[in-house]
C-alpha positions, 0 to 999 in steps of 0.5 A, spaced: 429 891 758 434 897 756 441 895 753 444 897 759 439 893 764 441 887 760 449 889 759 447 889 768 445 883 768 449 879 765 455 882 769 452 880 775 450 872 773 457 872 770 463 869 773 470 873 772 472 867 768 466 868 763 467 876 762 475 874 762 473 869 755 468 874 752 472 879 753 479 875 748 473 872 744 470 879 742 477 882 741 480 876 738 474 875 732 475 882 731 482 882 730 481 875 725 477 880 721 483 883 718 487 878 718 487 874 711 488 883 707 494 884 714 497 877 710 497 879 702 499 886 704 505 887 699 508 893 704 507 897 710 503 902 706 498 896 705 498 894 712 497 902 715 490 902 710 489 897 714 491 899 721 486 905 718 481 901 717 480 898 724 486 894 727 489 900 730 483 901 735 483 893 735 490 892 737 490 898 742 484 893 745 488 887 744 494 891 748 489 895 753 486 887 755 493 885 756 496 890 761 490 889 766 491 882 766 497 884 768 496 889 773 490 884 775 497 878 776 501 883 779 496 884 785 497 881 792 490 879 791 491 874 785 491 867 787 493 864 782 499 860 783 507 864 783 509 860 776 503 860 772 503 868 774 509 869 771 508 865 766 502 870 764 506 876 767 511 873 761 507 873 756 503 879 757 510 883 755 511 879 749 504 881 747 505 889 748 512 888 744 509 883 738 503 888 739 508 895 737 511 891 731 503 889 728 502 897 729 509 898 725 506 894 719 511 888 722 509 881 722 505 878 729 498 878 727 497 871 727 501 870 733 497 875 737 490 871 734 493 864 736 496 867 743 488 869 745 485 863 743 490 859 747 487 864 753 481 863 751 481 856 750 484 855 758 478 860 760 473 855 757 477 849 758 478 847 752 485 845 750 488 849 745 488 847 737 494 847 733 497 853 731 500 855 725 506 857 728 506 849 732 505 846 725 510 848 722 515 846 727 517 853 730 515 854 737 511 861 739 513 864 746 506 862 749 508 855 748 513 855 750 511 858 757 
């Protein structure tokens, strides 16, 4: 079986769900990857050969997912109910702002990694491991939605 057949399908024997949590694993694996030289970097110049290296194309994945899952909660067709839509239509603005500041060199890798493995784990039905920001008593914007 080719490639592409395989790829057919497994969209076809997936639900949207399953896709949804491929689709945040794959892209949050890859922006982990960068995380640990992102953290050491000692300027902006450090963190923009890393940009270089792969975690701009990362982050622009990372915002493109989020601003179809927010066209996806702004649809008439959406069923889930009116709070928890605003809750992620919420949170998918934080996501493209905390995504600006990490293509500036700015601080938020972490966040946006943590905030996709709070997503994932919902997908998958898991509860949310702490987070780095949970642990030391401040409080992320997706936990406070």
């Amino acid at each position: 079986m080719s490639i592409n057949a395989y790829k057919s399908t497994i969209r076809e024997s997936a639900s949207p769900r399953q896709i949804e949590a491929r689709v945040f694993a794959r892209i949050t694996g890859a922006m982990s990857q960068h995380l640990e030289a992102w953290a050491k970097a000692g300027d902006k110049a450090e963190r923009a050969n890393i940009l270089a290296r792969g975690l701009r194309a990362d982050i622009a994945e990372n915002r493109q997912l989020w601003a179809r899952l927010q066209g996806d909660l702004a649809g008439a067709g959406n069923q889930l109910p009116a709070a928890l839509k605003a809750n992620l239509i919420s949170l998918s603005l934080w996501v493209d702002r905390a995504c600006g500041e990490v293509l500036g060199g700015g601080d938020g890798l972490q966040a946006l990694i943590d905030v996709n493995q709070n997503i994932l784990g919902g997908l998958s039905g898991r509860r949310p491991a702490p987070t780095a920001l949970e642990t030391d008593g401040t409080q992320s914007h997706a936990q406070a939605v």
